[in-house]
C-alpha positions as CSV (number, residue, x, y, z in Angstrom):
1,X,0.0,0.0,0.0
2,X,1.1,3.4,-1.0
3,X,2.3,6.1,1.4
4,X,-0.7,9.0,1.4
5,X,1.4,12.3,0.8
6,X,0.9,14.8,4.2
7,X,-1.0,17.3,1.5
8,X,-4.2,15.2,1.5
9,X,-4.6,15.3,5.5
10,X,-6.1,18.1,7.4
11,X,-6.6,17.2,11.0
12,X,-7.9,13.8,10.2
13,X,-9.5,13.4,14.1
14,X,-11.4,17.4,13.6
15,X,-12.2,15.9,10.1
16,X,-14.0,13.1,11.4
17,X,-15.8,15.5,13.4
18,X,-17.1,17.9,11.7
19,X,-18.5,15.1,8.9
20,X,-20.3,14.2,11.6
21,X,-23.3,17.1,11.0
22,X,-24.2,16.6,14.9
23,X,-21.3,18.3,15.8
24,X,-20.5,21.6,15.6
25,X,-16.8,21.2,15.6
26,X,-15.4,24.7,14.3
27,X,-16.3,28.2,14.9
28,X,-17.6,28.3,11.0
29,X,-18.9,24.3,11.1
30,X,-15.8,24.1,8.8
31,X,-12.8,25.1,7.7
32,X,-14.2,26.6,4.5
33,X,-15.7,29.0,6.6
34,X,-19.5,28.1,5.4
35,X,-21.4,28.5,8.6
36,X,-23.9,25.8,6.9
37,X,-24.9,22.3,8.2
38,X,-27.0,19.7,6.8
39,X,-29.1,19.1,9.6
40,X,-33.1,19.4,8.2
41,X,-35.2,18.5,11.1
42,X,-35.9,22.4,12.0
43,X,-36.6,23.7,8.5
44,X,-38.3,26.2,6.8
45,X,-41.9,24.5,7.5
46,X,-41.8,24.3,11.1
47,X,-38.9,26.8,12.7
48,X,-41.7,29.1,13.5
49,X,-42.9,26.4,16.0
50,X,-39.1,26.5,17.6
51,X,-39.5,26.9,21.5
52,X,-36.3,27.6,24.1
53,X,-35.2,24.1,25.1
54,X,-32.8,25.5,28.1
55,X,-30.6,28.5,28.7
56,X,-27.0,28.8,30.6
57,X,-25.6,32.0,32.3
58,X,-21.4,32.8,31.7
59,X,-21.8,34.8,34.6
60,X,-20.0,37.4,32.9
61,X,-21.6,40.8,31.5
62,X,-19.5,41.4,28.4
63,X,-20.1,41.3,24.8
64,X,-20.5,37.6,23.8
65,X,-19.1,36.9,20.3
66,X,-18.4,33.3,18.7
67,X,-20.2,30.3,19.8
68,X,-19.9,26.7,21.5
69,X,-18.4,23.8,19.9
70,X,-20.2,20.2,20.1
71,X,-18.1,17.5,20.2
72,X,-20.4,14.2,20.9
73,X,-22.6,15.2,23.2
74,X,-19.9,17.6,25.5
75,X,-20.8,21.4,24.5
76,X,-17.8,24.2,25.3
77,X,-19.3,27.4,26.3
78,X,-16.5,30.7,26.5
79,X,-16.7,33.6,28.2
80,X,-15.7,37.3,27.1
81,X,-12.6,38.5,30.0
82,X,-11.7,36.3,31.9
83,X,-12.3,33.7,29.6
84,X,-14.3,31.2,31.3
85,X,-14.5,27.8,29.6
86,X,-17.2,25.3,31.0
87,X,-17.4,21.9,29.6
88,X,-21.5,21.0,29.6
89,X,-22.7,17.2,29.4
90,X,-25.7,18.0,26.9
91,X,-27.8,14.9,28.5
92,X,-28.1,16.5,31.9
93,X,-26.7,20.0,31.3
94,X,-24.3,19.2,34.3
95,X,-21.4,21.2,33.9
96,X,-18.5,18.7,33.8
97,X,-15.8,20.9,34.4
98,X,-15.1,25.2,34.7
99,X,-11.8,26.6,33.9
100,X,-11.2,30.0,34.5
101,X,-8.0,31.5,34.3
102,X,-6.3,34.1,36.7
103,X,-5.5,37.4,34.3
104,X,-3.8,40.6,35.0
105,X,-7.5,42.5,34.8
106,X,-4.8,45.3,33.3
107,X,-5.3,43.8,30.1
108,X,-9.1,45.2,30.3
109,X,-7.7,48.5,29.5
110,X,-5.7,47.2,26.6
111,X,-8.4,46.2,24.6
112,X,-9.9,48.8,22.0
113,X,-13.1,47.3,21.5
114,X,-14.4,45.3,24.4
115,X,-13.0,42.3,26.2
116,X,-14.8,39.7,23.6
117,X,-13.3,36.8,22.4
118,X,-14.4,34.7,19.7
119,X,-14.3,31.3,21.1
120,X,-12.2,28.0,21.3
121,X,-10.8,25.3,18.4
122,X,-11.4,21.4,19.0
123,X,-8.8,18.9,17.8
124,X,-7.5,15.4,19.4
125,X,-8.9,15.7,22.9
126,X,-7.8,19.2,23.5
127,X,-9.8,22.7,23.9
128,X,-7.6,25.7,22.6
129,X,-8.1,28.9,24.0
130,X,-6.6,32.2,23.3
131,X,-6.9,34.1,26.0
132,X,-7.0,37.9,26.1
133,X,-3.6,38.1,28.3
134,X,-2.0,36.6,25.0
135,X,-1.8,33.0,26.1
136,X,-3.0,30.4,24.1
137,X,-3.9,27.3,26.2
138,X,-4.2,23.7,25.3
139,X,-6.7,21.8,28.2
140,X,-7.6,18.4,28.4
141,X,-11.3,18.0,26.7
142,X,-11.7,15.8,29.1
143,X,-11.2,17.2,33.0
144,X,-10.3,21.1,31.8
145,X,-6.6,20.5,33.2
146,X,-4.4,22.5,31.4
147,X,-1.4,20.4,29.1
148,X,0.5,23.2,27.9
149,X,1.0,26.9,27.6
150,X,2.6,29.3,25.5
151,X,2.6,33.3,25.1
152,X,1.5,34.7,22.1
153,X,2.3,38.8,22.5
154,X,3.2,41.6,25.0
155,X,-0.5,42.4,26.6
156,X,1.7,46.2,27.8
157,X,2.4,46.6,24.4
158,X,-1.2,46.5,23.8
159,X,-0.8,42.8,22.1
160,X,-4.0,41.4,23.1
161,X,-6.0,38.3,22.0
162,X,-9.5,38.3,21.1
163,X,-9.6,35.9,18.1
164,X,-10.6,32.0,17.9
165,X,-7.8,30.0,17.7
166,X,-7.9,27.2,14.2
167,X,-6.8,24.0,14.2
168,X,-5.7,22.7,10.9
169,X,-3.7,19.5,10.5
170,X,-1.0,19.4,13.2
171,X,-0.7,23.3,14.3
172,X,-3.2,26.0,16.4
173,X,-3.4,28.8,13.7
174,X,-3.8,32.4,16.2
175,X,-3.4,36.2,15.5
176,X,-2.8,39.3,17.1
177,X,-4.8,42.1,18.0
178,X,-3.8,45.9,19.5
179,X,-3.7,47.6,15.7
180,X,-4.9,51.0,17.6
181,X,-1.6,50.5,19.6
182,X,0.6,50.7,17.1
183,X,1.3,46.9,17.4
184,X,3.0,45.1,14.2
185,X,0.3,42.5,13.7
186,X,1.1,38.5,12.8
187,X,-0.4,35.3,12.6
188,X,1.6,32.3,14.1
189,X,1.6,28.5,14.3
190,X,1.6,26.6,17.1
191,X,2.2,22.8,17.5
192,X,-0.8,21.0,18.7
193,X,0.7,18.7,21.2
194,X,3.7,21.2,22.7
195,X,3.2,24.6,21.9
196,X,6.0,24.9,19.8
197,X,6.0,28.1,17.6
198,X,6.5,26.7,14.2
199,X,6.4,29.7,12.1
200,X,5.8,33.3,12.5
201,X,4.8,35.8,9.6
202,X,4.9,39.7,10.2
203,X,2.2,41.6,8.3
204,X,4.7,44.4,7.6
205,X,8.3,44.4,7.5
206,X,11.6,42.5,5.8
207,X,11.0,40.2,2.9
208,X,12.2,37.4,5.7
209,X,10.0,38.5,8.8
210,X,6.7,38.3,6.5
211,X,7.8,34.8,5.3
212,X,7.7,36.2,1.3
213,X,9.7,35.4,-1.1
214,X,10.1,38.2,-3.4
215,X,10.0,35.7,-6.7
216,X,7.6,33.4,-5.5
217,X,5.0,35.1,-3.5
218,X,2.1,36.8,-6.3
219,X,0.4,39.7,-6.2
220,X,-2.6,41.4,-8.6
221,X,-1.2,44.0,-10.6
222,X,-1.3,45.6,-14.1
223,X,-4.7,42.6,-14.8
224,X,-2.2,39.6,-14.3
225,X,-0.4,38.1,-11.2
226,X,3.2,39.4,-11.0
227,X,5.8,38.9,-8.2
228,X,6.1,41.0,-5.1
229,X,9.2,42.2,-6.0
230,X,12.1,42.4,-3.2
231,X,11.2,44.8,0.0
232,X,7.6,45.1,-0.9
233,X,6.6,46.2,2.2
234,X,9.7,48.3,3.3
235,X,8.6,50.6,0.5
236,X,6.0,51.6,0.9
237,X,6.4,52.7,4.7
238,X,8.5,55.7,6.1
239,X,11.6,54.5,7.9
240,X,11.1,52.7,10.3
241,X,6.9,52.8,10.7
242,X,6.7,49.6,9.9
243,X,7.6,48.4,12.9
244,X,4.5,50.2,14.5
245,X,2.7,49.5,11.7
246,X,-0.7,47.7,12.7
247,X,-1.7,44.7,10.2
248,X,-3.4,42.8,12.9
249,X,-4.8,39.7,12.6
250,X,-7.7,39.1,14.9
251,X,-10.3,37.5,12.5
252,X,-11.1,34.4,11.3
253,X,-8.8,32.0,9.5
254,X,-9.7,29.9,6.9
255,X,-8.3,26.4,5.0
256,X,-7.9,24.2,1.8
257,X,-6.5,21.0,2.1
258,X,-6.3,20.4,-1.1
259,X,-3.1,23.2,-1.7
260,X,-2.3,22.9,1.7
261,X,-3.3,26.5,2.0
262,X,-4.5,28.8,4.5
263,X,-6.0,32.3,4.1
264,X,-6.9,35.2,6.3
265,X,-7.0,39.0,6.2
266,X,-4.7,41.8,8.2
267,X,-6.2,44.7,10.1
268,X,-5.7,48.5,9.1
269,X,-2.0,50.3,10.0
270,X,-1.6,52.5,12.8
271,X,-1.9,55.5,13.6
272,X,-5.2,56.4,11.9
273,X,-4.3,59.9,11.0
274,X,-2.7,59.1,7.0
275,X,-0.8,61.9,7.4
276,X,1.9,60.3,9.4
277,X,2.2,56.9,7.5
278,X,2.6,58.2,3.6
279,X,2.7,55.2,1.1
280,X,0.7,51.9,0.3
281,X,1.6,50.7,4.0
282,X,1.6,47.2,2.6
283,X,1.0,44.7,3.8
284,X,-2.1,46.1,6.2
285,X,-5.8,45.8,4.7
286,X,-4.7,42.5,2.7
287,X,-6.0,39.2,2.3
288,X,-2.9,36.5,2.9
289,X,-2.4,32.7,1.4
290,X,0.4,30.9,3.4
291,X,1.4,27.1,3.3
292,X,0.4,25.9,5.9
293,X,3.3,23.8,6.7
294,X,5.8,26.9,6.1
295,X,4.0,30.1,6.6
296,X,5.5,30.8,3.2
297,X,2.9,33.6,1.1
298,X,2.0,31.9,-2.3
299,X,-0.2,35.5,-2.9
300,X,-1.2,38.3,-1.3
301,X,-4.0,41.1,-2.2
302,X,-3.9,44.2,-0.6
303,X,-7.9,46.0,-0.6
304,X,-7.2,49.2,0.8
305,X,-3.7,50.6,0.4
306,X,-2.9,53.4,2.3
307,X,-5.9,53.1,4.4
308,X,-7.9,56.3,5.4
309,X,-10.3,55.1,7.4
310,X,-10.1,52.1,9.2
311,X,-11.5,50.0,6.6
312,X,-9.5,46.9,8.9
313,X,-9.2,43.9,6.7
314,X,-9.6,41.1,8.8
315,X,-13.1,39.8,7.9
316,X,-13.6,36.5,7.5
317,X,-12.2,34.6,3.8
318,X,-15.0,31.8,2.6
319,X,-13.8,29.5,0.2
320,X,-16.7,28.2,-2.1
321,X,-16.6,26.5,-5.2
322,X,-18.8,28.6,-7.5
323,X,-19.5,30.0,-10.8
324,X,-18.0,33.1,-11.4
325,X,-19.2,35.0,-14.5
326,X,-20.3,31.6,-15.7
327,X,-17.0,29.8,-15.3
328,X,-16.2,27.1,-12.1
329,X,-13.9,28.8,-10.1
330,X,-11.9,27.3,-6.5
331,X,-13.1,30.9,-5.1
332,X,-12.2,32.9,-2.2
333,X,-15.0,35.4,-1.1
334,X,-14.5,38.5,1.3
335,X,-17.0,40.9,2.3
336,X,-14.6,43.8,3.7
337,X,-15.1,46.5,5.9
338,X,-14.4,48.8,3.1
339,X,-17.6,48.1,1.6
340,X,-16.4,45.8,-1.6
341,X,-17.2,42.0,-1.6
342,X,-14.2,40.1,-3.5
343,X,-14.3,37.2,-5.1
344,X,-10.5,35.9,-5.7
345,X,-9.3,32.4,-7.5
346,X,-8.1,31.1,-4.0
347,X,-5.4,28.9,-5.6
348,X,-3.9,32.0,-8.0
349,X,-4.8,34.6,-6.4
350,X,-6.2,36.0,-9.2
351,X,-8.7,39.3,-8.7
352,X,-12.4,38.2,-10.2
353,X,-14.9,40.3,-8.6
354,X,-14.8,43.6,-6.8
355,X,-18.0,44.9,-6.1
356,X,-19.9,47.1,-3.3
357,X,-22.7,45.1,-1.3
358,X,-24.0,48.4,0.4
359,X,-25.0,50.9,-2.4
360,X,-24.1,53.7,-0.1
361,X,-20.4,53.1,-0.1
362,X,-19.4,56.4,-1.6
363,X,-15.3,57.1,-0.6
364,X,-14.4,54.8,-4.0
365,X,-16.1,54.9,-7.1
366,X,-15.2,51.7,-8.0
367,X,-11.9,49.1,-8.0
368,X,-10.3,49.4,-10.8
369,X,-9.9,45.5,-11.9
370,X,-6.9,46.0,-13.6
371,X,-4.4,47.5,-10.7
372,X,-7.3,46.0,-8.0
373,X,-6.8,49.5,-6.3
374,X,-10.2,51.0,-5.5
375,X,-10.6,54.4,-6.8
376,X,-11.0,57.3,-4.3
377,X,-13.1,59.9,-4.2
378,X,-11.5,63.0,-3.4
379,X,-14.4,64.5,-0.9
380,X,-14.1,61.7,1.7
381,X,-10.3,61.4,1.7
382,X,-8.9,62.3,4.9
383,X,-5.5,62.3,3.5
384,X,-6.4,64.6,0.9
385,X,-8.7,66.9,3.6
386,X,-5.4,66.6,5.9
387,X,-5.3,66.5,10.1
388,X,-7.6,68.3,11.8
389,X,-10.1,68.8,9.2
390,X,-13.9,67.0,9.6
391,X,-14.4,64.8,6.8
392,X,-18.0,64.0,6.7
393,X,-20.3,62.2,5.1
394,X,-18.4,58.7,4.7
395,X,-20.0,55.8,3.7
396,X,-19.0,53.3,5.2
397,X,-18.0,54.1,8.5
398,X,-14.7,52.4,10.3
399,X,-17.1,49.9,11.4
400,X,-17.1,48.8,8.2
401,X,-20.6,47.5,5.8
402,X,-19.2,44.8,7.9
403,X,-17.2,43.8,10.8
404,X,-15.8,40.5,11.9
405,X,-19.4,39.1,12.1
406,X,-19.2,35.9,9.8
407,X,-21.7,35.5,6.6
408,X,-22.7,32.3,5.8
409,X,-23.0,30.5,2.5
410,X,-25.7,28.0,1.2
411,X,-24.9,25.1,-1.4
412,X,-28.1,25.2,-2.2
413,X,-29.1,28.4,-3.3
414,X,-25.2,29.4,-4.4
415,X,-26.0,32.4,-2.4
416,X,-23.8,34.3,0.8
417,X,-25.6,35.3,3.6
418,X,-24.4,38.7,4.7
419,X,-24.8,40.5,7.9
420,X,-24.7,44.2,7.7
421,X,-24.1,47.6,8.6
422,X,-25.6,50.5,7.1
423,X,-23.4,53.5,8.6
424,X,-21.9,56.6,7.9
425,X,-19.1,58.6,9.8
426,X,-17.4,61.8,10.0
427,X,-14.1,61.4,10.4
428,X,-11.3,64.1,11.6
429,X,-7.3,62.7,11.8
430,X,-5.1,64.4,14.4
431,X,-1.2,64.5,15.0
432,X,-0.4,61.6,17.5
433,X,2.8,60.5,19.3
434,X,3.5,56.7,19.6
435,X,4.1,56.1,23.3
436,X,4.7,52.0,23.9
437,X,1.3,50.4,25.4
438,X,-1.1,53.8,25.4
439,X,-3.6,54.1,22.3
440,X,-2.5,55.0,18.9
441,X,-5.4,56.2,17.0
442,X,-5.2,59.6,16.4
443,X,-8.5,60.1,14.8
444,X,-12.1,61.5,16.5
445,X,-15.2,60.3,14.7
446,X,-19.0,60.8,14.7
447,X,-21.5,58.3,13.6
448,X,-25.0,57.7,12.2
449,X,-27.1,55.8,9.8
450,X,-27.0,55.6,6.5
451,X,-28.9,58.9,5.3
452,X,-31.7,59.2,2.8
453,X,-31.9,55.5,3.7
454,X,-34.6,53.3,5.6
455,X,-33.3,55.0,8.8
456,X,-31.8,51.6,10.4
457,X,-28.2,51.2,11.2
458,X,-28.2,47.3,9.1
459,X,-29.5,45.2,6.1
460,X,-29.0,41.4,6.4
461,X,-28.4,40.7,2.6
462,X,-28.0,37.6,0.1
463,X,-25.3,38.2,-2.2
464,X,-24.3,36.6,-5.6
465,X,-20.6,36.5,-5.6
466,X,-20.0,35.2,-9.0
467,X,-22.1,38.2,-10.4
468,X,-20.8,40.9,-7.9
469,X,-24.8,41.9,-7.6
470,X,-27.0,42.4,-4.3
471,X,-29.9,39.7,-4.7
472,X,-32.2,41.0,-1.6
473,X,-32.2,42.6,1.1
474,X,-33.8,42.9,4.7
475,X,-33.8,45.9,6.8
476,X,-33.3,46.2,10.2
477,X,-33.0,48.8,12.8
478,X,-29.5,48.6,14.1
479,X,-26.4,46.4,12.6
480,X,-26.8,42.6,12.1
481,X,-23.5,42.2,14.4
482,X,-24.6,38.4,14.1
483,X,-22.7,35.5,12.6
484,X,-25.2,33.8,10.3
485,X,-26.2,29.9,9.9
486,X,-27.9,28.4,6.5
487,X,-29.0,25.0,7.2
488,X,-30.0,21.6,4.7
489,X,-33.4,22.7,6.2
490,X,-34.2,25.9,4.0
491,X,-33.4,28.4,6.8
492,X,-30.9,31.4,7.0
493,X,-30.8,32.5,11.2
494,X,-29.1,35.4,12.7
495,X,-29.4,37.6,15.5
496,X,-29.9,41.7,16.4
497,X,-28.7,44.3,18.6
498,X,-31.9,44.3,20.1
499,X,-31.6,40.4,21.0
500,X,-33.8,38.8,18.7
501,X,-33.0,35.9,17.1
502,X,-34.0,35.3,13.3
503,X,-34.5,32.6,11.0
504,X,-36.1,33.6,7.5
505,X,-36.4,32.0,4.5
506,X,-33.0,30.9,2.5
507,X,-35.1,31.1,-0.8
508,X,-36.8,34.7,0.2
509,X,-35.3,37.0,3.2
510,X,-38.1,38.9,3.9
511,X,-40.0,35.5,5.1
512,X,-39.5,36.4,8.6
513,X,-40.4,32.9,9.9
514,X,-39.1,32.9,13.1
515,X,-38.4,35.9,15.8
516,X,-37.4,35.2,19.8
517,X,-36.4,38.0,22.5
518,X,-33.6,36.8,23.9
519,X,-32.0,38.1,27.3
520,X,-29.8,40.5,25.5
521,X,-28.1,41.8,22.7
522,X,-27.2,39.7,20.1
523,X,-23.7,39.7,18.8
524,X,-22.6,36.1,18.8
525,X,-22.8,33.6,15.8
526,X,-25.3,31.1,15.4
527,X,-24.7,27.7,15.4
528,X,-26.5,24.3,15.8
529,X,-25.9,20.0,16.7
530,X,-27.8,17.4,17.2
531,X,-28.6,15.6,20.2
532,X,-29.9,11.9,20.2
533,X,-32.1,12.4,17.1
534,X,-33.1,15.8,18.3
535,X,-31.6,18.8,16.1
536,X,-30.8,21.9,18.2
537,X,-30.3,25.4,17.2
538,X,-28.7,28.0,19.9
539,X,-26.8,31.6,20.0
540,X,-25.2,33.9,22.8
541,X,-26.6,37.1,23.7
542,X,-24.5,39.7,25.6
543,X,-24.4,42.9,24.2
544,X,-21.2,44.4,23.5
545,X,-18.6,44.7,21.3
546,X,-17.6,47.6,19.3
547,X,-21.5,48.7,18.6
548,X,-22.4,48.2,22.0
549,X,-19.1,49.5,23.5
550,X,-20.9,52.4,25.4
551,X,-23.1,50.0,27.2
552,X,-20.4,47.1,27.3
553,X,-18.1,50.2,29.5
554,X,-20.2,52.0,30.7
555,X,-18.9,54.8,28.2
556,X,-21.2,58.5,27.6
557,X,-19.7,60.5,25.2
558,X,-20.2,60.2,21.5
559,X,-17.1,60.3,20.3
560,X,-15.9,57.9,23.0
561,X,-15.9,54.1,21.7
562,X,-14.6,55.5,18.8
563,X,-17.4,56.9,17.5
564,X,-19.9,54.2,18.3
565,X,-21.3,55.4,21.5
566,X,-23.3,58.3,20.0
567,X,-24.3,55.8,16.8
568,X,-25.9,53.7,19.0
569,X,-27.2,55.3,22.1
570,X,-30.5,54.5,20.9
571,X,-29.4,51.0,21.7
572,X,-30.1,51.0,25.2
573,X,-33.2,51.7,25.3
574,X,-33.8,47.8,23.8
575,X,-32.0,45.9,25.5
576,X,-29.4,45.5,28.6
577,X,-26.2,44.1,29.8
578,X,-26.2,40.0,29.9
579,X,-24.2,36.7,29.4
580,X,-26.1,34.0,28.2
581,X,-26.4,30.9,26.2
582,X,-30.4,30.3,24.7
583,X,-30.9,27.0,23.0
584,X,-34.1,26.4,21.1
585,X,-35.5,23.5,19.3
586,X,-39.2,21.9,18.2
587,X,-41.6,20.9,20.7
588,X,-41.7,17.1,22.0
């Protein structure tokens, strides 16, 4: 018998796993990033009967991003800071095990955005969390013990964690967050069973430190993929800004086993005021393919050179395998902050689509396909406007059409399901001084909801990535800050800032067929399993997060949260602080 070559394996025991549609073994369900499962017993014909089947409490009153994993019959609930994990039997909902590690509550202060974190990866009998202190933790799935830890960043450098960590083959894939600390982001691999760093890539920097090789790794440019060329990154900072120079990598993380590649996106450059960073400040605001064995980039597309904004890149990549202006493509799809939804050939890199999924994205006209730079409109540059001038009236705002909240696609329909927000800003840059482990942002903004619009702050959307074209769309009052779930069963289910929880129609959107209050604000991803025959469908609530910063803190003035306080003061007179898990399902 013939030696299977490494390529062909992922992590052969998560594999298993997540085939297994009971489980839900992966923040995504997958490591395509789908957010789909072929479970059919709640479906489009009875959802609306769906009644809450049992509840948990974190005990913590932060915003709740992520979800559980399900790994036969054991589900692992996280916590925002501190970062509780509790291991629940799902036969008696006895909890089998709590751990809770002792951090420096220091690290509180450190984090821009609230103290979230986006939950833990399963592999091989161990839970891996990333905690917000920077240490990534390996426990026993069994009795919680801890088997080894390593740490990931400097938390008084303002390196802090609140990504997911991804297990893919034999290494825990985790980023780095702390981009409005001037913190040079990176995404790093960790040996499953020690902790052993295996590789480390730099999102800015030497050819070396960013693992590129200046022949090899591609790039879009000129319509065709061309070489990076040597110091592609040095060039295109001043001095030594790179080393400051943001890139963070606190999203989601994606892989193909079939190329042995994995993809994700890096975070905007710091400071926010352009003025003090001149040039393309690659490679912030790009979407990265690495082997995964290596760390080496085989491509690399940068969205938003020399960022304005805060247009942060690190929104989730979904591989698909679709038709793209009629042709199957192995695609990549991105919805970005900036506004633009790109469809890439994931194994070239190739640029294929570039389109806006919120038609009130007005600081680019368009991409231009054949450089892939979007084209900026002069009004709403805050480079061109220079510090201390207001900038006003741009569309998106630094929250982005969306933020970290994962879409979803459905096989069966070919269509991604997108949640949005519909926001403006004003924006105003401001000379800043980097000062190690203090803020770096250098930028006051205002914001509000789309104007001349339907007055909400969010659309949850279907989009048609092979055409580049909005298909429908579903208004809602504030931003879907929801990760979305399409199941085998005809539904698409996602949650609001207010706390409800929604499933509609795949086929139609605006077939509401399901709506439940939960305890609080929904910003957490939906997800479902199956438990002896019985299919299950659950979501945190706990508000929080960067829309509901001001309620998550305790912060008053507009400007504070980085503009999103004043955006959405409106949202506390919906809903309140909370920490909890609701899990819903048919009637007996």
């Amino acid at each position: 018998m013939m030696a299977l070559p490494a390529l062909a394996m992922a992590n052969a025991d998560l594999e298993k796993h997540i085939a297994n549609p009971k489980n839900w073994a992966m923040q995504a369900g997958d490591m395509f990033n789908q957010r789909y499962s072929k479970l059919d017993q709640i479906n489009a014909g009875n959802v609306g009967k769906m009644q809450v089947a049992w509840t948990f409490s974190t005990g913590v009153l932060r915003g709740h991003e992520g979800s559980p994993l399900v790994i036969d019959g054991t589900m692992f609930v996280h916590s925002p800071f501190p970062n509780k994990v509790f291991a629940i039997d799902l036969e008696t909902q006895k909890i089998k095990w709590k751990y809770e590690p002792k951090q420096d509550p220091s690290v509180i202060t450190q984090m821009c955005c609230d103290t979230v974190n986006r939950g833990v990866a399963y592999a091989e009998g161990k839970v891996f969390l990333q905690q917000a202190d920077s240490n990534l933790v390996a426990l026993d799935a069994n009795t919680g013990k801890v088997i080894w830890t390593v740490k990931n960043g400097d938390p008084k450098l303002g390196a802090v964690n609140t990504n997911a960590p991804h297990v893919f083959k034999d290494k825990v894939i985790t980023g780095i967050a702390g981009g409005e600390w001037g913190v040079r982001g990176f995404l790093a691999a960790y040996d499953i069973n020690t902790g052993r760093q295996v590789w480390k890539a730099y999102s800015t920097g030497p050819d070396a430190e960013m693992l590129m090789d200046p022949q090899k790794t591609m790039t879009w440019n000129d319509g065709r993929l061309q070489p990076v060329g040597k110091d592609s990154s040095l060039k295109t900072w001043k001095g030594d800004q790179w080393k400051i120079g943001g890139g963070t990598t606190w999203g989601w993380y994606s892989y193909d086993k079939a190329t042995n590649t994995v993809y994700y996106g890096t975070g905007n450059p710091s400071t926010w005021n352009p003025a003090q960073r001149p040039g393309d400040n690659k490679w912030s605001m790009t979407i990265f393919a690495r082997d995964l064995d290596t760390g080496m980039a085989k491509w690399a597309y940068q969205m938003t050179p020399y960022d304005e904004w805060d247009f942060d890149g690190v929104n989730e990549m979904i591989l698909a395998d679709i038709d793209v202006k009629g042709k199957p493509t192995k695609a990549l799809v991105h919805f970005d902050r900036n506004g633009f939804a790109y469809t890439l050939d994931r194994v070239t890199g190739a640029l294929l689509v570039a389109e806006k999924y919120d038609p009130v994205v007005n600081w680019a006209t368009h991409v231009d396909m054949k450089s892939g730079r979007p084209q900026v409109v002069a009004q709403y540059s805050t480079a061109k406007n220079g510090p201390d001038v207001n900038t006003k009236g741009i569309c998106p705002s630094a929250l982005g059409t969306k933020d970290q909240q994962p879409a979803s696609f459905d096989p069966n329909t070919k269509l991604f399901y997108v949640p949005t927000n519909h926001v403006c800003m004003d924006y105003e840059p401001f000379a800043v001084e980097y000062t190690a482990g203090q803020p770096y942002v250098g930028a006051t903004l205002a914001m509000y909801p789309a104007p001349n619009s339907h007055g909400g702050m969010g659309n949850f959307i279907t989009f048609d990535a092979g055409t580049g074209k909005i298909v429908q769309r579903k208004a809602e009052k504030f931003s879907v800050w929801s990760g979305v779930l399409n199941t085998a069963g005809g539904i698409s289910c996602y949650g609001t800032l207010e706390g409800y929880l929604k499933c509609v129609d795949a086929k139609d959107i605006n077939k509401e067929l399901f709506k439940f209050k939960t305890p609080s604000g929904i910003i957490g991803n939906v997800f479902t399993y199956d438990h002896k025959g019985k299919q299950y469908l659950g979501v945190y609530s706990g508000i929080g997060g960067w829309a509901g910063i001001g309620m998550a803190a305790g912060l008053e003035k507009d400007n504070d949260g980085l503009g999103a306080v004043g955006g959405y003061r409106e949202l506390s007179q919906y809903t309140d602080l909370g920490g909890s898990l609701t899990v819903f399902a048919l009637p007996n």
